[in-house]
DRENDO-1510 file (C-alpha; in Angstrom, 1 decimal, always signed):
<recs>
REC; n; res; u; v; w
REC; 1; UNK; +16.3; -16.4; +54.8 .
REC; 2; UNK; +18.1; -12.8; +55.1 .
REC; 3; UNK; +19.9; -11.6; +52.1 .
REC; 4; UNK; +23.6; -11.4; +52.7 .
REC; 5; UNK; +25.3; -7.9; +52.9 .
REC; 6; UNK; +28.3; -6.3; +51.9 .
REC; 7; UNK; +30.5; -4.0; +53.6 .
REC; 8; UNK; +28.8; -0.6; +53.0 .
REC; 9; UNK; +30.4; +1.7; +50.5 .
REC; 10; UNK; +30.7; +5.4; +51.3 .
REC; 11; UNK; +30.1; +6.8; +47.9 .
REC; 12; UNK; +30.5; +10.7; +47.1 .
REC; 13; UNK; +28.6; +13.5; +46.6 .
REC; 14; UNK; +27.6; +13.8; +42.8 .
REC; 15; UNK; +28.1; +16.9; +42.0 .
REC; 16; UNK; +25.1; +19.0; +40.3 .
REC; 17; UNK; +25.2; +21.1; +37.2 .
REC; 18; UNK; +21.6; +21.7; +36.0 .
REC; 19; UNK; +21.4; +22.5; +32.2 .
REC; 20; UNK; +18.4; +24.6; +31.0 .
REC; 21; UNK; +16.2; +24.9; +27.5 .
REC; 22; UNK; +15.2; +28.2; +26.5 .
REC; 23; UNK; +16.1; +31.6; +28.0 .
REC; 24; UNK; +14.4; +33.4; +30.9 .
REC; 25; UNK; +15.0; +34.2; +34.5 .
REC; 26; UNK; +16.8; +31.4; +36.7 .
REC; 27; UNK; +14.4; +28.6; +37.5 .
REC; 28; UNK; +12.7; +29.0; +41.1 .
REC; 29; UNK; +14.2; +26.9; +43.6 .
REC; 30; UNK; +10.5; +25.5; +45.0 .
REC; 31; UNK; +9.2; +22.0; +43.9 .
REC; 32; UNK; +8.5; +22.0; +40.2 .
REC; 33; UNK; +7.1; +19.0; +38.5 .
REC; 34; UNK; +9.7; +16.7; +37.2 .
REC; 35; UNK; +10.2; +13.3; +35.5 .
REC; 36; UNK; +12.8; +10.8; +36.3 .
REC; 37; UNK; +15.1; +9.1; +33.8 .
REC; 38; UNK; +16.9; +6.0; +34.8 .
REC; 39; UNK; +19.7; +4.8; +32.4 .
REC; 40; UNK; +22.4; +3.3; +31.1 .
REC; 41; UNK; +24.9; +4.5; +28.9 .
REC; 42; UNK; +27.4; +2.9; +26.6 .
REC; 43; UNK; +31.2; +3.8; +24.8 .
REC; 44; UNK; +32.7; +2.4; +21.9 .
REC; 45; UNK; +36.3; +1.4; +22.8 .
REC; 46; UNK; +39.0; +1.1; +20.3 .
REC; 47; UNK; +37.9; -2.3; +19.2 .
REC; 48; UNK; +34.3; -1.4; +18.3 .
REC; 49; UNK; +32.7; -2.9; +21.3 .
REC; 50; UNK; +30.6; -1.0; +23.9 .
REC; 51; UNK; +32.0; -0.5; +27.0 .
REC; 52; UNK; +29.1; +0.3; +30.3 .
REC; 53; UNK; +29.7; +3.6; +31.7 .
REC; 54; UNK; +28.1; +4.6; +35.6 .
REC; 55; UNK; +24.5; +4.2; +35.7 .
REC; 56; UNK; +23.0; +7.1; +35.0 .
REC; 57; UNK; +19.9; +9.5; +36.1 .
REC; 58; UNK; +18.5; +12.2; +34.5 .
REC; 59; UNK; +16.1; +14.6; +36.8 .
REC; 60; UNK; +13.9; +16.9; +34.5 .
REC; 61; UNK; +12.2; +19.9; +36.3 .
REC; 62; UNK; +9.4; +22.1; +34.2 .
REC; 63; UNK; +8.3; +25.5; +34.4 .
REC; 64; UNK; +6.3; +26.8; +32.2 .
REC; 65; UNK; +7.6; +26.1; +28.7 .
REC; 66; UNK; +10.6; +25.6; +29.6 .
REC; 67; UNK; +12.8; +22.4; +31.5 .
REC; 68; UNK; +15.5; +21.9; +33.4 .
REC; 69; UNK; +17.8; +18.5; +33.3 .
REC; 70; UNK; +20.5; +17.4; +35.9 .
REC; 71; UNK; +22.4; +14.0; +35.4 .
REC; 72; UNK; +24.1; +12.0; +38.2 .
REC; 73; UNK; +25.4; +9.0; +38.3 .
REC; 74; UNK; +26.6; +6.1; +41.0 .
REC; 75; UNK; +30.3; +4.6; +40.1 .
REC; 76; UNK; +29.7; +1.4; +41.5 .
REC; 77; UNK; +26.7; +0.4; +39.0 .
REC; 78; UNK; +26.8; +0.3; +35.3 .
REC; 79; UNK; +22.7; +0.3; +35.1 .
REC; 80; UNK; +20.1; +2.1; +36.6 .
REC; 81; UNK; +16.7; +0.0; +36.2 .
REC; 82; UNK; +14.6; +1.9; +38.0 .
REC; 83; UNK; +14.6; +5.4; +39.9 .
REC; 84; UNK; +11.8; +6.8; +41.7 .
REC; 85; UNK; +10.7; +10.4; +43.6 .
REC; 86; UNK; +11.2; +9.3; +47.6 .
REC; 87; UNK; +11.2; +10.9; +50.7 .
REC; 88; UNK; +12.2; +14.0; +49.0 .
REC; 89; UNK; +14.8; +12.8; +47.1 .
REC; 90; UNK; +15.4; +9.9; +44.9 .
REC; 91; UNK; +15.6; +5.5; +45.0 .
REC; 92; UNK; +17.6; +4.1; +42.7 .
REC; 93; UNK; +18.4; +0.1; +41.7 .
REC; 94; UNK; +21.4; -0.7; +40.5 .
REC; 95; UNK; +23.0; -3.5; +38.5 .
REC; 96; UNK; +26.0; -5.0; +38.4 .
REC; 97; UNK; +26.8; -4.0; +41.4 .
REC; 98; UNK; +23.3; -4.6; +42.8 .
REC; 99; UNK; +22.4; -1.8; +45.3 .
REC; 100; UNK; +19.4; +0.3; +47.0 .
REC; 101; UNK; +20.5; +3.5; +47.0 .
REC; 102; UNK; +18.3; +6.6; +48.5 .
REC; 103; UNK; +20.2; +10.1; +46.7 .
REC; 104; UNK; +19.6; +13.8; +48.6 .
REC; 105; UNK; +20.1; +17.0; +47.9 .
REC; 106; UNK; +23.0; +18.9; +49.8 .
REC; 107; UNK; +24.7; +22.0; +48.6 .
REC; 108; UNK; +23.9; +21.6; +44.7 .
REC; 109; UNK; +25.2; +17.9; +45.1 .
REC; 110; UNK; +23.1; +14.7; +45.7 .
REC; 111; UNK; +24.3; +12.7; +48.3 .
REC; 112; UNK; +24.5; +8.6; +48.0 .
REC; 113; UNK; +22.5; +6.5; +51.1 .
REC; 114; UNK; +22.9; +2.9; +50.4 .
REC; 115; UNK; +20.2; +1.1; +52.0 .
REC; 116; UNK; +21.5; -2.3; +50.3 .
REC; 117; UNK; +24.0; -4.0; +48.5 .
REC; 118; UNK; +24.8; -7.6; +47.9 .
REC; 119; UNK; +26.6; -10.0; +45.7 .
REC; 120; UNK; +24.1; -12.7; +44.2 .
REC; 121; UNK; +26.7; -15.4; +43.1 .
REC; 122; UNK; +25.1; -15.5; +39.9 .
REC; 123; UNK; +26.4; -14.3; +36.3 .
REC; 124; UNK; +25.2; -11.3; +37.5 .
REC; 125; UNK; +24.4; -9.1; +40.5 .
REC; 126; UNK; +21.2; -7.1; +39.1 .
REC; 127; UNK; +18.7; -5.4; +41.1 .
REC; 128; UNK; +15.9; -5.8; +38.1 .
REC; 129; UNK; +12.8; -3.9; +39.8 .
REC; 130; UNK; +11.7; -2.0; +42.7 .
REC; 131; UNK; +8.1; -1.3; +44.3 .
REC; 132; UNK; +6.9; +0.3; +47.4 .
REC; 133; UNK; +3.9; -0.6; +49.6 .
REC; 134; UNK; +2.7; -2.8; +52.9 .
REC; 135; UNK; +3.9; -6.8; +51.8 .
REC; 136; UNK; +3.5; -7.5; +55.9 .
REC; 137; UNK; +0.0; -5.7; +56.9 .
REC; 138; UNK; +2.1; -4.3; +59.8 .
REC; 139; UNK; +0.7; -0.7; +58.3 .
REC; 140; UNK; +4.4; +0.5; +57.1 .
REC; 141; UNK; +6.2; +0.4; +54.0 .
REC; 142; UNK; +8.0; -2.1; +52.7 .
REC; 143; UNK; +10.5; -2.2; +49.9 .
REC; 144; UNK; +10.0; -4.7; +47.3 .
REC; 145; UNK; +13.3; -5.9; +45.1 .
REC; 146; UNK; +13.7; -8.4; +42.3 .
REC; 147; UNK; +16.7; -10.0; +41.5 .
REC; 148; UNK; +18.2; -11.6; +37.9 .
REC; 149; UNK; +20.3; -14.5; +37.8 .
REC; 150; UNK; +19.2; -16.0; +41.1 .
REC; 151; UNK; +15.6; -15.2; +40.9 .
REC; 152; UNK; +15.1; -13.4; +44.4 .
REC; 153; UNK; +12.6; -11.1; +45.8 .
REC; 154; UNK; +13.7; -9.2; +48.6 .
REC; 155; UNK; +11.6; -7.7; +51.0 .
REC; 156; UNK; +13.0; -5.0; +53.1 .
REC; 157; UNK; +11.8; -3.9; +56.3 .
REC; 158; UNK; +12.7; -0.2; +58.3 .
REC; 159; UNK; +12.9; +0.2; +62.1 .
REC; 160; UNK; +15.1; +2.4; +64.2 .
REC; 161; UNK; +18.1; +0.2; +63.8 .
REC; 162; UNK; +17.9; +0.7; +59.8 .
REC; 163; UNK; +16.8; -1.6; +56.8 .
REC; 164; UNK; +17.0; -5.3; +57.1 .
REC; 165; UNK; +16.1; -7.9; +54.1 .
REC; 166; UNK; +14.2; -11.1; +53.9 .
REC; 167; UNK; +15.5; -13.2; +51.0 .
REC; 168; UNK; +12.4; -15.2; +49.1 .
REC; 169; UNK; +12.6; -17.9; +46.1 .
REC; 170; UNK; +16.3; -18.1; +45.8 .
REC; 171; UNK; +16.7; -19.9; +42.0 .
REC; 172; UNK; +19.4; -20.7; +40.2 .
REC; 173; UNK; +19.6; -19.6; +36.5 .
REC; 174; UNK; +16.1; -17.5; +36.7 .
REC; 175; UNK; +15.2; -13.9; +35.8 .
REC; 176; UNK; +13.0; -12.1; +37.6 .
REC; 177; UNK; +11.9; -9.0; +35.1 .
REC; 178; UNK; +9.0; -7.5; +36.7 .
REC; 179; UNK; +7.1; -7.2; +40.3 .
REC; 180; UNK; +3.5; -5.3; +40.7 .
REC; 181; UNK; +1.9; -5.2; +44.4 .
REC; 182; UNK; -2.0; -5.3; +44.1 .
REC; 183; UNK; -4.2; -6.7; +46.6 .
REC; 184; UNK; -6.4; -9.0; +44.4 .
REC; 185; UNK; -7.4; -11.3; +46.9 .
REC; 186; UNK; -9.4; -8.3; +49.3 .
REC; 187; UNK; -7.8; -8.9; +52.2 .
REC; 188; UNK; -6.4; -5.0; +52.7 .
REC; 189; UNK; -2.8; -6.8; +52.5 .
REC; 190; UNK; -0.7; -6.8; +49.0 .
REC; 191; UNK; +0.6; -9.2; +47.6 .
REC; 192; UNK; +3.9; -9.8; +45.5 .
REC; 193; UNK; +3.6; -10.7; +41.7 .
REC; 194; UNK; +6.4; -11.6; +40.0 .
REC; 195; UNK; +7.7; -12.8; +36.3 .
REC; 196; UNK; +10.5; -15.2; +36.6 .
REC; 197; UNK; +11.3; -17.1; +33.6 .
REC; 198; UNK; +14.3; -18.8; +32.5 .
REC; 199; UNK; +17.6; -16.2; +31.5 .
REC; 200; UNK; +17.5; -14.1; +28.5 .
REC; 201; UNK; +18.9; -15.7; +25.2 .
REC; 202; UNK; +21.4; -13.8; +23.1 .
REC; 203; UNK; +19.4; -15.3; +19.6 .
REC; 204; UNK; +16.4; -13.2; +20.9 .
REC; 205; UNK; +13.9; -15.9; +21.5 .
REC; 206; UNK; +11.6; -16.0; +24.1 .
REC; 207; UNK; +12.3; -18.2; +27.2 .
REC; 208; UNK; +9.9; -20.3; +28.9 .
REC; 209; UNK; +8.4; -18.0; +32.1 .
REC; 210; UNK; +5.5; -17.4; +34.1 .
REC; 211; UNK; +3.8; -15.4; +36.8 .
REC; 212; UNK; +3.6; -16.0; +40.1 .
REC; 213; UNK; +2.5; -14.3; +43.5 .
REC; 214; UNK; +3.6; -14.4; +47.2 .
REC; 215; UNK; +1.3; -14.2; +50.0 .
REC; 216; UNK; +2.3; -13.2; +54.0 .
REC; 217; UNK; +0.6; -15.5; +55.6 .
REC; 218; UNK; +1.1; -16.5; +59.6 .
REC; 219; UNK; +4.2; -14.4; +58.9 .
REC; 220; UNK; +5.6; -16.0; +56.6 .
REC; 221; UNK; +5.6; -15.6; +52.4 .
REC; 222; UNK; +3.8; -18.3; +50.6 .
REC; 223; UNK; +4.7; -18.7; +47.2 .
REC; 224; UNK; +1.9; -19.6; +44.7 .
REC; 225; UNK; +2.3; -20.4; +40.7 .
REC; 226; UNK; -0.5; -18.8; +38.5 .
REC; 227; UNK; +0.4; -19.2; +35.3 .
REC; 228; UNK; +3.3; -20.7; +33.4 .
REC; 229; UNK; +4.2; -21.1; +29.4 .
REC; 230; UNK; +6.8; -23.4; +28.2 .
REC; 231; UNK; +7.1; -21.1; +24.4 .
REC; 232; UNK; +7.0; -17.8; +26.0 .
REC; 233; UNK; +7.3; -15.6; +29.0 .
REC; 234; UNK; +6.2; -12.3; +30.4 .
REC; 235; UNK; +8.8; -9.1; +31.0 .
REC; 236; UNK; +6.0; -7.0; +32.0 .
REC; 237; UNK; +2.8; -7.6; +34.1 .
REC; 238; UNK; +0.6; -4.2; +35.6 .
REC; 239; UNK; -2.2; -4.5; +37.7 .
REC; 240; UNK; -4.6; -1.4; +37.1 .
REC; 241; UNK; -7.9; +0.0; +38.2 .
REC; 242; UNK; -10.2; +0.3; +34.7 .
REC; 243; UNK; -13.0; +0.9; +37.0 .
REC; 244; UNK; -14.4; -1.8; +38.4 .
REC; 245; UNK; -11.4; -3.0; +40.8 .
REC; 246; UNK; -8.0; -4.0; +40.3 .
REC; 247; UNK; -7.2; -5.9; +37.3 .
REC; 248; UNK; -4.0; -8.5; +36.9 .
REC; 249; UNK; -2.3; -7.5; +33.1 .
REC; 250; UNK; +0.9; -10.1; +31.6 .
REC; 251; UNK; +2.4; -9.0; +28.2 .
REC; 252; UNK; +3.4; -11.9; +26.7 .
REC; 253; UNK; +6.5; -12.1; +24.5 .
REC; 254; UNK; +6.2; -13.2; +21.0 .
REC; 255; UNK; +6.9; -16.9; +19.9 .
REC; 256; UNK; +9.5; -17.7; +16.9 .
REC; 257; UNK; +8.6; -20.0; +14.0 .
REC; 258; UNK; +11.8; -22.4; +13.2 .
REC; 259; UNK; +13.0; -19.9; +10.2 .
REC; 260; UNK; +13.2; -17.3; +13.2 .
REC; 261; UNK; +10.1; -15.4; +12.1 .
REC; 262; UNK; +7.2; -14.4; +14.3 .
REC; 263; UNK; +4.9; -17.3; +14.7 .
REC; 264; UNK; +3.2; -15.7; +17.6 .
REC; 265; UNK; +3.1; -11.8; +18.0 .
REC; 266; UNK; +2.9; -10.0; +21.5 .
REC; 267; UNK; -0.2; -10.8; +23.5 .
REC; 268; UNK; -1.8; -8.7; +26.6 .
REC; 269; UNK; -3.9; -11.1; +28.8 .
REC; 270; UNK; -5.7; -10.5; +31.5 .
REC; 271; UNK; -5.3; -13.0; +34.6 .
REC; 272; UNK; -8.1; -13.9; +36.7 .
REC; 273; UNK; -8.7; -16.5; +39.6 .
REC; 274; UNK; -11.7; -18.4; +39.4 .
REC; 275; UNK; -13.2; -21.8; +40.8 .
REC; 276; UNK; -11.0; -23.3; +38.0 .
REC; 277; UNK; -7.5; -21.5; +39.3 .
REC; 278; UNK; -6.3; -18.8; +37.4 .
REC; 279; UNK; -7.2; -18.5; +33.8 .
REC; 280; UNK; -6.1; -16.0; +30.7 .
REC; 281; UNK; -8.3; -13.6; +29.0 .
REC; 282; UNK; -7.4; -12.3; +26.1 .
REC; 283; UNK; -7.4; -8.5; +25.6 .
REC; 284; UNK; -4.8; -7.4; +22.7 .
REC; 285; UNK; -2.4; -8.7; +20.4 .
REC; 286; UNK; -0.1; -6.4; +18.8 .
REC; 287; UNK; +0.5; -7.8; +15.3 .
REC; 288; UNK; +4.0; -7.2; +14.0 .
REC; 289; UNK; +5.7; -7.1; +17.5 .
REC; 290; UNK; +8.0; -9.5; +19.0 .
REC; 291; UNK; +8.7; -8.0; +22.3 .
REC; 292; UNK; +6.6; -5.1; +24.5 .
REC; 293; UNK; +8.5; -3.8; +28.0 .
REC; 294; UNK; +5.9; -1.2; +29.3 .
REC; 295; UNK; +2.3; -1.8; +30.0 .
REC; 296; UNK; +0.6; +1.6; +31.7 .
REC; 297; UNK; -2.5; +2.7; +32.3 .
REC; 298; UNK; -4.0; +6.2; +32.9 .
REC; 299; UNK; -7.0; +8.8; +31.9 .
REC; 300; UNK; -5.7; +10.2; +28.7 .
REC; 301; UNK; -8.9; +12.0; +27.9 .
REC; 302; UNK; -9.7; +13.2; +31.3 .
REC; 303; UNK; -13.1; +11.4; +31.1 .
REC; 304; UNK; -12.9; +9.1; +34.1 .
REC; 305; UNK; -12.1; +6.3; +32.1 .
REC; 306; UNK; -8.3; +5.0; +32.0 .
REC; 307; UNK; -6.5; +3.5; +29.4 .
REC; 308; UNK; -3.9; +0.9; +28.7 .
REC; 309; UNK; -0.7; +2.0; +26.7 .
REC; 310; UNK; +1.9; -0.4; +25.2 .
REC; 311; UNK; +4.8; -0.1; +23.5 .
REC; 312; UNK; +6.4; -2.6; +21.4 .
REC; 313; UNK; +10.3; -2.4; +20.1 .
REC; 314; UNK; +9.3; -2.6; +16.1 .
REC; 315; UNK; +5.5; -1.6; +16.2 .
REC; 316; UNK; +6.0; +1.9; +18.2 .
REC; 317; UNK; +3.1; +2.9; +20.6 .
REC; 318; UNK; -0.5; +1.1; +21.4 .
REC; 319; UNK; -3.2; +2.2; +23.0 .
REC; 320; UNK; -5.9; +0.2; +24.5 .
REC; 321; UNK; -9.1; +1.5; +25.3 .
REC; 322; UNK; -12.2; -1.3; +27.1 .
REC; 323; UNK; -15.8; -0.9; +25.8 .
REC; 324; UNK; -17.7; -3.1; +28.0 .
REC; 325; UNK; -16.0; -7.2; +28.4 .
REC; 326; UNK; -13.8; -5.9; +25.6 .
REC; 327; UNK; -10.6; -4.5; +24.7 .
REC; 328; UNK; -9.9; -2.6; +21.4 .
REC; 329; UNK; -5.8; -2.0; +20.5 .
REC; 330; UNK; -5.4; +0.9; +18.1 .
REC; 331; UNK; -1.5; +1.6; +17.1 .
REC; 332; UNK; -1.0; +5.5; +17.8 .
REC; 333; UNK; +2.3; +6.0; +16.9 .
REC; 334; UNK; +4.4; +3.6; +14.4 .
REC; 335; UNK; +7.6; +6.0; +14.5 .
REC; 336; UNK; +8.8; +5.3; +18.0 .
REC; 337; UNK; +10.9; +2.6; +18.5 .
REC; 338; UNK; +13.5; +0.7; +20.5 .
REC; 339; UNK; +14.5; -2.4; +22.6 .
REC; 340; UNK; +13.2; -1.3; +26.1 .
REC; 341; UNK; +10.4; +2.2; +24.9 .
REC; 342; UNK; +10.1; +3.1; +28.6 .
REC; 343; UNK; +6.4; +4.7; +29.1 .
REC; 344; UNK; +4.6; +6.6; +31.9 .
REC; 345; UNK; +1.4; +8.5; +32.1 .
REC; 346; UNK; +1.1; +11.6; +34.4 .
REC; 347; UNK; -0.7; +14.8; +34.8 .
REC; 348; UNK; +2.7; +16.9; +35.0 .
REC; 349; UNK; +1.1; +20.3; +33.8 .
REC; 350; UNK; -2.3; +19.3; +36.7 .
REC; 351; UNK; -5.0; +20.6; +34.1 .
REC; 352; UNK; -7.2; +16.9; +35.3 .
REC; 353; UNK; -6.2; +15.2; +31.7 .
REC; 354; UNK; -3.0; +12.9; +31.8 .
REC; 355; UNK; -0.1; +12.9; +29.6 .
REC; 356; UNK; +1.6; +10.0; +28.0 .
REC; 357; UNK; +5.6; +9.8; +28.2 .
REC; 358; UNK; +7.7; +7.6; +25.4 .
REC; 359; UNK; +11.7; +7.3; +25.0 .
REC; 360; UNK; +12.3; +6.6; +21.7 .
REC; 361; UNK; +15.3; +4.8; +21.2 .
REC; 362; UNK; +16.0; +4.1; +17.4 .
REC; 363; UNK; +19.6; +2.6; +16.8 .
REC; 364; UNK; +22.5; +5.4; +16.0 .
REC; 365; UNK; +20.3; +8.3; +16.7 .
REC; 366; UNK; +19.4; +10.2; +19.9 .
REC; 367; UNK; +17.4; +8.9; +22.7 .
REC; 368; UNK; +14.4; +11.4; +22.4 .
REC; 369; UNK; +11.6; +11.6; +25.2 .
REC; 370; UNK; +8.5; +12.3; +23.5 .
REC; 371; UNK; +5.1; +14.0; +25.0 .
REC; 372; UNK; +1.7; +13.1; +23.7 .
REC; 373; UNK; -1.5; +14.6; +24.4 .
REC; 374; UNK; -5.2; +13.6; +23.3 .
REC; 375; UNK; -7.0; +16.3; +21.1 .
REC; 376; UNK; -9.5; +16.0; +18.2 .
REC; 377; UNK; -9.6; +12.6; +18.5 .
REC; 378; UNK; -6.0; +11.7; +18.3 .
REC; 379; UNK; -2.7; +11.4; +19.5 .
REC; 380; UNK; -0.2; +14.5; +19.4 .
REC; 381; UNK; +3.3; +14.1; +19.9 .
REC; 382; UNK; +5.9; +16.7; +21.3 .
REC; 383; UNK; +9.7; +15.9; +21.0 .
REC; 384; UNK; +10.6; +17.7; +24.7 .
REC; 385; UNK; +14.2; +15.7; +25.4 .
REC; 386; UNK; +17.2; +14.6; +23.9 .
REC; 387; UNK; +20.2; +12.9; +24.8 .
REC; 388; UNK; +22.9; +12.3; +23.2 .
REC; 389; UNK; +25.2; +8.9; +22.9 .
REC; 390; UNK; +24.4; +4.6; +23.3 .
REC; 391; UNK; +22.2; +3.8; +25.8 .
REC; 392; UNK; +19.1; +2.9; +27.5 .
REC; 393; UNK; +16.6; +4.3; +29.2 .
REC; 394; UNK; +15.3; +1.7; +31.7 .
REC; 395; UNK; +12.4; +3.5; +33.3 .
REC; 396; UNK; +10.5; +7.0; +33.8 .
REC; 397; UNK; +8.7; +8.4; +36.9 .
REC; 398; UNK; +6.7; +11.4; +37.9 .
REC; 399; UNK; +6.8; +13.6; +40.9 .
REC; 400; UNK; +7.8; +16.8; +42.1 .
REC; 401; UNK; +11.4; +18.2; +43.0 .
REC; 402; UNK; +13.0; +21.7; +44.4 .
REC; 403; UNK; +16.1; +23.6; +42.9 .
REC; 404; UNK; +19.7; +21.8; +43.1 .
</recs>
């Protein structure tokens, strides 16, 4: 099925005014390493409630000790969910209106491509995630999308005549939260994992949900249930290398007791397919915490050895560090905080030992992007962002970018 289109908007140039920390000479207009913020932001109206503004991105360039930030922002979405470093500029999702939207640079502006937009027929028209890699085995990239409301994944395609879409799993009244592409089953072609679950409830509870994978096969996707849970549900899934092949991580959310307390705290598990099907394994439980968005992985120490990092909304940050067929969870940092705690690992300063990158989101103060480094056996965090006002930071990514 091909996803239906909308007319396409011609959007304007956002204009660019970089803001810079610190004093010094201008920054240099080569590609410095950056991070990517992708937002929303909120306004109180006159009767106390929030009002959406224009999804937001925040572009943070570093030299030396010192950063440079640059919002912009697309009028016809209220959310960013995800923005990404591509082709030399930047990929953006958007929700509510749901668009693909590739940004350039041009005369200290970025300049909107939309490469799709479409109404859902849903409660709402959200593009939820985003991934990049071969789906087909045709040897190009595809762009991955995942819908909420209607549970789709799209699967676009590039070819002279532009980007067209393939529509899969079309489902009423189902969220889809998170997609990884991994090739677990060795064939050199990935595959599409997914989370759908039942829509978010407004008391907080978890909703029943699962994981699931599509395969191209005979060219066509083939939809195939691994795991599903009628008490809880996973936001977040990550399939990671620890060094020994590519692993298949779900976070699950934690369960209520009927008083509305946590019966069941957050659970990592790790999925595998056997001669049985596909089985759990444990490998952490983060006491204390009801829900956990980010699951990343990365070589914190520079030893050769990655890690897993959580975060959880109550419980701050988690790493999780494998010794053999085990996992150990150790809480690093109980001071960070908030409903979506974005995360990233990334070698930004290229000394061969990764950093890890939090937003900390605590209610009625600033969102504050925080930088930790292993040394002396521990964690050591660096407040290196700010920003002022409601919102949410949605996601982070790593990259390079020249002068605006």
């Amino acid at each position: 099925m091909r996803l239906t289109f909308l007319p396409l908007v011609l959007a304007s140039c956002w204009p660019a005014s970089p803001r810079e920390s610190g004093s010094g000479p201008p920054f240099p207009e080569e590609e410095l390493p950056a991070l990517l913020l992708a937002m929303s932001d909120f306004k109180t109206d006159e009767a106390g409630s929030p009002v959406l503004q224009p999804a937001r991105t925040e572009l943070l360039r570093f030299h030396e000790d010192r950063l440079q930030s640059t919002s912009f922002r697309d009028q016809h979405s209220t959310v960013f969910h995800k923005a990404i470093f591509w082709r030399g500029g930047v990929l953006t999702i958007g929700g509510d209106g749901a668009r693909v939207v590739h940004w350039s640079s041009a005369d200290g502006a970025m300049e909107p491509h939309v490469l799709f937009e479409a109404r859902f027929g849903g409660e709402h028209d959200r593009i939820r995630d985003l991934e990049l890699g071969d789906v087909t085995g045709d040897g190009l990239e595809e762009i991955v999308i995942a819908t909420h409301d209607q549970g789709i994944i799209g699967v676009g395609q590039e070819s002279e005549a532009g980007w067209s879409w393939t529509e899969l799993g079309r489902r009423p009244r189902t969220f889809v939260h998170e997609i990884e592409l991994g090739d677990l089953d060795g064939d050199g072609v990935l595959e599409i994992y997914a989370t759908p679950s039942e829509p978010n409830r407004s008391t907080g509870e978890a909703q029943p949900g699962g994981v699931e994978r599509w395969l191209f096969r005979e060219q066509v996707f083939v939809r195939e249930p691994l795991v599903s849970w009628t008490q809880t549900h996973a936001k977040e899934i990550l399939i990671a290398d620890l060094g020994d092949g590519p692993w298949l991580f779900a976070v699950k959310e934690g369960v209520s007791d009927a008083g509305g307390g946590l019966s069941v705290p957050v659970q990592v598990v790790r999925l595998d397919l056997d001669e049985k099907g596909w089985t759990e394994h444990p490998v952490a439980t983060l006491y204390g915490e009801r829900q956990s968005r980010f699951l990343v992985a990365g070589d914190l120490e520079g030893s050769g050895t990655p890690s897993l990092v959580a975060t959880g909304m109550k419980t701050g940050v988690w790493r999780i560090d494998r010794r053999g067929d085990t996992f150990i969870p150790r809480q690093i940092d109980s001071g960070s905080g908030g409903f979506e705690q974005a995360a990233l690992i990334a070698d930004l300063d290229q000394d061969g030992r990764s950093e890890l990158y939090v937003m900390s989101e605590a209610p009625g103060k600033p969102r504050v992007l925080h930088r930790y480094d292993w040394g002396d056996g521990s964690m050591r965090r660096r407040r290196i962002f700010e920003i002022e006002g409601a919102g949410i930071v949605w996601g982070l990514d790593a990259g390079t970018f020249p002068g605006l």
